[in-house]
N, C-alpha and C positions, 0 to 999 in steps of 0.2 A: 145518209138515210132520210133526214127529215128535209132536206131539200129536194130532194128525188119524192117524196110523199108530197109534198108542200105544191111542189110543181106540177104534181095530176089533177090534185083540186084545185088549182088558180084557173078560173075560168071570168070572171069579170075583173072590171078594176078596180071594184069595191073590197073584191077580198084579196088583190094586193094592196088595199091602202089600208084597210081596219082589217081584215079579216071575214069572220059572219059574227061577232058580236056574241060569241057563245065559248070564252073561255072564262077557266076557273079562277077564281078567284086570288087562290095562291101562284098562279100563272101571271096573271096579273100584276102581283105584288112583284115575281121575281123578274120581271124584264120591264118594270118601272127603275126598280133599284138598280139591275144591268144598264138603264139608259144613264140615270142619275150619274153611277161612277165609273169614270173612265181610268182610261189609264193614265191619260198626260194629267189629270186632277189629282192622282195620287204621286204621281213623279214631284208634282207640286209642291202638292200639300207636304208632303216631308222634307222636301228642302226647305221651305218656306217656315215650317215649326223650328225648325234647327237656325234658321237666319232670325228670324221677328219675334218667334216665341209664344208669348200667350194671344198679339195681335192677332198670330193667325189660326192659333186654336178656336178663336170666336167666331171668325170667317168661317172655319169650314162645319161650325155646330150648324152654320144657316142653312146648309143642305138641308136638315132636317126640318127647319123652319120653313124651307121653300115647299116640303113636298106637303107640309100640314098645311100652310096655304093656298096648297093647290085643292086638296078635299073640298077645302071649305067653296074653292070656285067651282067644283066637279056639282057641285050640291044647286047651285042656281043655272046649269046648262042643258037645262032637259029642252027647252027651246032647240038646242043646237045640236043636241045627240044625233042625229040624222049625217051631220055633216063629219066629210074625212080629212080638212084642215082648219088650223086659222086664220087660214088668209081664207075659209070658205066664209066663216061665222064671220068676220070683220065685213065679209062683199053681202052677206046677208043683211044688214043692216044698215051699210054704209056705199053700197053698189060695186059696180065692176070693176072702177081704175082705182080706187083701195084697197081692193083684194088685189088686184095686180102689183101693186105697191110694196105690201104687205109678206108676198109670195118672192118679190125680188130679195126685200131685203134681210128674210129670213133666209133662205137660198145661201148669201152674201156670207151670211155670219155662220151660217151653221159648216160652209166651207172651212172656214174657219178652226171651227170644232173637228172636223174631219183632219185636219191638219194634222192637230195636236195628236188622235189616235195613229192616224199614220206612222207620224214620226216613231213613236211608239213601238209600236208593231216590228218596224224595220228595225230599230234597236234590238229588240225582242231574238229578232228570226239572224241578224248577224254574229249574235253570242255562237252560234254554232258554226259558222264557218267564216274565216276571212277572207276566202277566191274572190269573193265578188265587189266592184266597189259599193258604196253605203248607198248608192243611187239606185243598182238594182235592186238591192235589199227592200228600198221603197219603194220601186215599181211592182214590186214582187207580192210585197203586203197591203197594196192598194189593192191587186187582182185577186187576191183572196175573200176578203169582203165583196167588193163588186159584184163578182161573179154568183153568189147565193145569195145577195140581198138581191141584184136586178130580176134574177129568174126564179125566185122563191118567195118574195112579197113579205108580209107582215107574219106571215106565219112560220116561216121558215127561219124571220127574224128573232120573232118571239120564244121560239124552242131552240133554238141556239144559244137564244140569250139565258136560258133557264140552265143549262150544261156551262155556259161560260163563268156564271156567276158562283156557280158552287164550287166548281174549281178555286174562284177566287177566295172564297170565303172560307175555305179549308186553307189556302197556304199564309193569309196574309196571318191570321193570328201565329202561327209555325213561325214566321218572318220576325214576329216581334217577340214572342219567348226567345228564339236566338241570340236575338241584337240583346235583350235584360241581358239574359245569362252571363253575356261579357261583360257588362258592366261589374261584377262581379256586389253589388250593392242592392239590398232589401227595394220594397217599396218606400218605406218607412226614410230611408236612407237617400234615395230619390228624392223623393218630396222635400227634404230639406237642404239637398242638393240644390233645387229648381229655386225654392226659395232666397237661396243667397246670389241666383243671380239676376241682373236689374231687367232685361228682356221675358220674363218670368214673373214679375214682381207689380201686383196690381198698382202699387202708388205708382209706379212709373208708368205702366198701361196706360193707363186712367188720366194722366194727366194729357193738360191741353197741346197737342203738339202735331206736327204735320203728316208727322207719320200715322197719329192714330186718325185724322184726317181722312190720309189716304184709305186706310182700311173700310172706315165705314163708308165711306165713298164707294168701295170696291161691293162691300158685304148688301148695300143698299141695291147696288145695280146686280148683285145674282139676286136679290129677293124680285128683282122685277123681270130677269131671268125663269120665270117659272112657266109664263107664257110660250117658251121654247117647242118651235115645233114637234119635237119628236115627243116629250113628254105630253105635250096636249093632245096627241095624237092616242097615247094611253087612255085619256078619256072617250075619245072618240070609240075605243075597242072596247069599251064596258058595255055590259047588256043595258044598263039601265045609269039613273046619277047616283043611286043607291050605292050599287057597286063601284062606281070609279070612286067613290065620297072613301070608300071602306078600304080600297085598296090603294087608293094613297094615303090613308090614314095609317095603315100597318105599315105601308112602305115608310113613314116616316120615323116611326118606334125603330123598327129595323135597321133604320139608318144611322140611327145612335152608337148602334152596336160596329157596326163596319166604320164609322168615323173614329171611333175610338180606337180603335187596332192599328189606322193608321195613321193616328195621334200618336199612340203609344212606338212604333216604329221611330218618329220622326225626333222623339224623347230619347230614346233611346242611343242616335247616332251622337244628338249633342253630349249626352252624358260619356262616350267613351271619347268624343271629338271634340269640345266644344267651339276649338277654334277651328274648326274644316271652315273649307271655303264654299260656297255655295256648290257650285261647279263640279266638287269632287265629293256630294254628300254621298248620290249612287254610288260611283265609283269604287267608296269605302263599307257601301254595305255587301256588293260584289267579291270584293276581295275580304272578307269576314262573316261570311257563311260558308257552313260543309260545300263540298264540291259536289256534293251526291244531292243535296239540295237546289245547287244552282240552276237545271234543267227543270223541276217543279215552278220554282221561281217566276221563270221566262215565260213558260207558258200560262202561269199563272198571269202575268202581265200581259201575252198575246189576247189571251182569252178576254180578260177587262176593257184593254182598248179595241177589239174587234165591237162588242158588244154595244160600244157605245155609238159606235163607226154606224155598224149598220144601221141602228136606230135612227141618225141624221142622215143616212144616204135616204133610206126607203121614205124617209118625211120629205126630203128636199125632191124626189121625183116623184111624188104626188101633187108636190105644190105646182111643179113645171107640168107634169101634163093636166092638171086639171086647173089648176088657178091662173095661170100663165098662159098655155096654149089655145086651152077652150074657150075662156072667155072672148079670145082675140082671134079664133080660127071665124074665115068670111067662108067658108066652103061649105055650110050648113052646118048640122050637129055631129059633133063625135060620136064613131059608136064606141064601145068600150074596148072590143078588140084595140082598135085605133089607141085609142089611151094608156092602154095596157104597153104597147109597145114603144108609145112616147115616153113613159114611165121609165121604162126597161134601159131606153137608148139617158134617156138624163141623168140616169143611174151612173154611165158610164161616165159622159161628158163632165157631170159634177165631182166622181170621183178623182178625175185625170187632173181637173183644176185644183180638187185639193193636194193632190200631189206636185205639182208646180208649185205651189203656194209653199209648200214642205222643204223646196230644193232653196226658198229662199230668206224664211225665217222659221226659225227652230228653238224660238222664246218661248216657252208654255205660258208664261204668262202674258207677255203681248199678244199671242193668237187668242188667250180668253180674251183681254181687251178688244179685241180688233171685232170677235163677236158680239160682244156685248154694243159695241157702237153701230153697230148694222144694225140690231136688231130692237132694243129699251127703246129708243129718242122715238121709233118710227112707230110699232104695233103696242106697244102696251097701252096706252091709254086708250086708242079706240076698242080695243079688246076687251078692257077691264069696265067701259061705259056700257060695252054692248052687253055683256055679262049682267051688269046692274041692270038694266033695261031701261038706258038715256035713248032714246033715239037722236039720228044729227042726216044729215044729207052729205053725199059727195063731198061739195066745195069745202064743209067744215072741215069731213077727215082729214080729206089733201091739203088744206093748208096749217094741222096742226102735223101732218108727215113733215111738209114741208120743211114749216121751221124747226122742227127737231133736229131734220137733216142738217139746214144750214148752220143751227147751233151747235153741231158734235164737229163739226165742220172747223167752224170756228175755235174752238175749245181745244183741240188735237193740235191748231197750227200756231193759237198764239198764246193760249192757257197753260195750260199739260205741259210744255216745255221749259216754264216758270216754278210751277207748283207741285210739277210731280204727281197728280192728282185725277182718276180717270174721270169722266163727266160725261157719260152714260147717265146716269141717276138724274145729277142736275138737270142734266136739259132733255129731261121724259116726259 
């Protein structure tokens, strides 16, 4: 229905990219929070609390740290409200082959992200039937998204993300009263539980070691993760800096409450598990909820990684037809029709690569990595100067892309293989 709605008002390629800049507030907030949490984040995050423990309880509080950060950048871009990307605002002040730059290698990374939801999704939509091999299942769940983000734009994004997230937000607390229940142990009972084990236990957190290294290393590079097209693109859809300032202010409060639930999940499994193996945390929470439950579940998880899915499809074919194609088409000026349909066809092409990309790593955690190296090293610092209001020229941008590039580069092949240790952050 709202794709079919969505697609008689898309007439420019302004309101598939932002929309008209005249949505509510709590709209706002809820397909902020829809892009924020996906579903390969939550596959994540609960393994990852069950393996690391309190390390990655800290990690994933920074979501919420990342979206209050973001207000506070929403609050100095009234210069740039006008504009439908980051690779616009970056070529706005730093010229043409920056925003091209910019637009690659967000593209790059946010493929990336697509991945992680895909995989997702196909997990998702195989619970109900085995005929098929796991490859259709992903072809299957890639043409799902595609097909109403390319022909429905931002609006059709936006209101789908609004039905997907409440789905999720009704079943995941359901998810984790379950999982207590079996433990068959108070809160009170828990909690001293957690404390007698050393992955749990601040003096050991806290102290100096490679692991807790790695973490902030990782925590460091989602807080420079905030620039991410699709979220910045939520600023771009605010009528004014007022409202983006407000509505990722609540998204952030908000986020408290959904980070916890799937905190409390990922507690939950250690306490009746402790020693599961990473690998079979889902697994064991599948096989230890009702059966009458388990179809709420799925789609509750269809719904999360769709939501996210579309968010960086409909960002990444903005960026290509308008920051990529336009700036570099010799044929005169686009008109919007033209755009609109560049849009539409990038839609697909990006999402078929991230599908490719899916048939060949299936790490949630390396595909976050792999984003984050595309995209911290290259756009954040010219983004976060142009925000401040540093000016620079061309040559400057391009050779601090540059050696970002060359240094994630380097870091990946002779670093990281040493230390374990991503370097996204370091060399931003």
């Amino acid at each position: 229905m709202f794709l079919t709605k969505s697609a008689k008002v898309l007439t420019t390629f302004s309101d598939y990219a932002v929309g008209r800049k005249n949505f509510s507030t709590a709209t706002l907030v809820a397909t902020i929070l829809a892009t924020a949490f996906g579903g390969g984040g939550f596959i994540r995050t609960v393994q990852y609390v069950h393996k690391q423990g309190l390390y990655w309880i800290m990690f994933s509080v920074l979501i919420a740290v990342t979206l209050w950060i973001t207000s506070l950048i929403a609050g100095r871009m009234k210069p740039f409200m006008h504009h439908l990307s980051i690779a616009e605002t970056i070529g706005s002040i730093y010229g043409c082959m920056p925003r091209v730059v910019t637009a690659v290698c967000n593209v790059m990374g946010s493929i990336a992200i697509l991945a992680m939801q895909i995989h997702v999704m196909a997990h998702a939509i195989s619970v109900y039937t085995d005929l098929f091999h796991p490859r259709i299942m992903t072809t299957l769940a890639t043409l799902i998204f595609i097909t109403y983000t390319a022909w429905g734009g931002v609006r059709a994004v936006t209101y789908t993300d609004i039905f997907q997230l409440i789905t999720f937000i009704i079943i995941i607390p359901i998810l984790a009263w379950l999982l207590f229940q079996q433990t068959g142990k108070s809160i009170i009972e828990v909690v001293s539980l957690l404390g007698t084990q050393e992955k749990f236990q601040y003096s050991h957190v806290f102290s100096w070691s490679a692991n807790l290294l790695s973490v902030i290393s990782l925590g460091l590079s989602g807080l420079a993760f905030v620039i991410s097209p699709p979220i910045l693109q939520r600023v771009y859809m605010a009528s004014s800096t007022m409202q983006a300032k407000k509505g990722f202010l609540y998204a952030s409060i908000c986020s408290l409450v959904i980070i916890s639930f799937m905190l409390l999940v990922g507690i939950a499994v250690f306490v009746n598990a402790p020693n599961l193996p990473i690998q079979d945390v889902w697994e064991y929470i599948i096989d230890h909820i009702p059966p009458c439950f388990k179809s709420f579940f799925y789609i509750g998880f269809l719904a999360l990684a769709m939501s996210t899915a579309d968010s960086h499809l409909n960002a990444c074919a903005v960026m290509v037809s308008h920051d990529i194609i336009e700036p570099m088409w010799r044929k005169g000026a686009i008109v919007s029709a033209q755009k609109l349909a560049f849009a539409q066809s990038a839609s697909i092409i990006v999402g078929m690569c991230a599908m490719v990309l899916t048939f060949y790593c299936t790490d949630l955690l390396e595909l976050l990595k792999l984003a984050l190296d595309f995209s911290v090293p290259i756009a954040t610092a010219p983004f976060i100067f142009a925000v401040l209001g540093f000016k620079g020229d061309a040559k400057t941008a391009l050779t601090g892309m540059v050696v970002g590039a060359l240094s994630i580069i380097v870091w990946k092949i002779w670093v990281e293989p040493t230390i374990d240790i991503n370097g996204a952050f370091f060399v931003c």
